[in-house]
N, C-alpha and C positions, 0 to 999 in steps of 0.2 A: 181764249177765255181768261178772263182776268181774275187773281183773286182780292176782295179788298180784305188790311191789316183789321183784323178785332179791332175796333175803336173804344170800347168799355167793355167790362166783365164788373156785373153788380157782386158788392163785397160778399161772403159769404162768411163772417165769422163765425163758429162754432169751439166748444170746450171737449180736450180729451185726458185722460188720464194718463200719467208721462212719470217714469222712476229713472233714478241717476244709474246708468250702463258702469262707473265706476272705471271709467275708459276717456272721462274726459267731456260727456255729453250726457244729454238726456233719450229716452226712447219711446214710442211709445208702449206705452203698456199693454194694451189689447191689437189686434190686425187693423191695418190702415183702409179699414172700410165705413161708410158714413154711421153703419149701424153701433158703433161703436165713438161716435160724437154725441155730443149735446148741445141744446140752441140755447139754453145759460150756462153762469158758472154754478148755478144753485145747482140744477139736476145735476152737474156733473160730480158737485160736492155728496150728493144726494149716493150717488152711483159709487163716489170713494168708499163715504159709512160703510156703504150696502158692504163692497170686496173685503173692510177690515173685521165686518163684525161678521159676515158668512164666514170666512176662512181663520185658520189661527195662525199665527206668526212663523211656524215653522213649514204651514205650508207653502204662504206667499213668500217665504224667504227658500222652500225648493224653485221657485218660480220665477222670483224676480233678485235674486240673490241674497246674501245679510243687506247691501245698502242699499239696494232698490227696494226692498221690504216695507224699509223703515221710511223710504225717501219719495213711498209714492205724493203727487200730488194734480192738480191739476195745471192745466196751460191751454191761452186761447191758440187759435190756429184758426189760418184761412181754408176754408174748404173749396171743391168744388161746386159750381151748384148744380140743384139738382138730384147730385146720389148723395150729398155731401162728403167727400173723402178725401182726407185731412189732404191737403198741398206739400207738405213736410212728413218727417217721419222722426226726423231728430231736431234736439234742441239746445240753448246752451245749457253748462250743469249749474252756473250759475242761479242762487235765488234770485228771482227779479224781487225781492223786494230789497233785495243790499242797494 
């Protein structure tokens, strides 16, 4: 029985929420499950609002530390498809807009 090489894997871009680990990288911010993606950056920007204005800053800061608090934001990621769940889990800490 032969097996043939995957030839293509259709892209599956997706956005998720990612705060600086203060370690050198980024993480991300919720479990690496697709329910936890989004298929724009709008809803995902949409989903940041939602965490900064339900919570207040000392709690996100028990949670995501003082600079992950401050430092959440969004980032694309290739997903799987299907369940979509993210392919990575870390990222650089760099902003990509430098």
């Amino acid at each position: 029985m032969s097996h043939e090489p995957d030839t293509y894997v259709e892209s599956n871009l997706r956005f998720v929420l990612t705060y600086d680990t203060g370690k050198g990288y980024r993480s991300l911010a919720f479990g690496s499950q697709g329910r936890h993606t989004y298929p724009t950056e709008a809803a995902a920007l949409e989903q940041l609002r939602a965490v900064r204005e339900n919570n207040t800053p000392k709690k996100l800061s028990s949670i995501f530390g003082e600079l992950g608090a401050a430092s959440l934001r969004v980032e694309p990621v290739e997903c799987w498809p299907g369940h979509n769940d993210p392919k990575r889990t870390t990222f650089p800490a760099t902003d990509p807009q430098e």
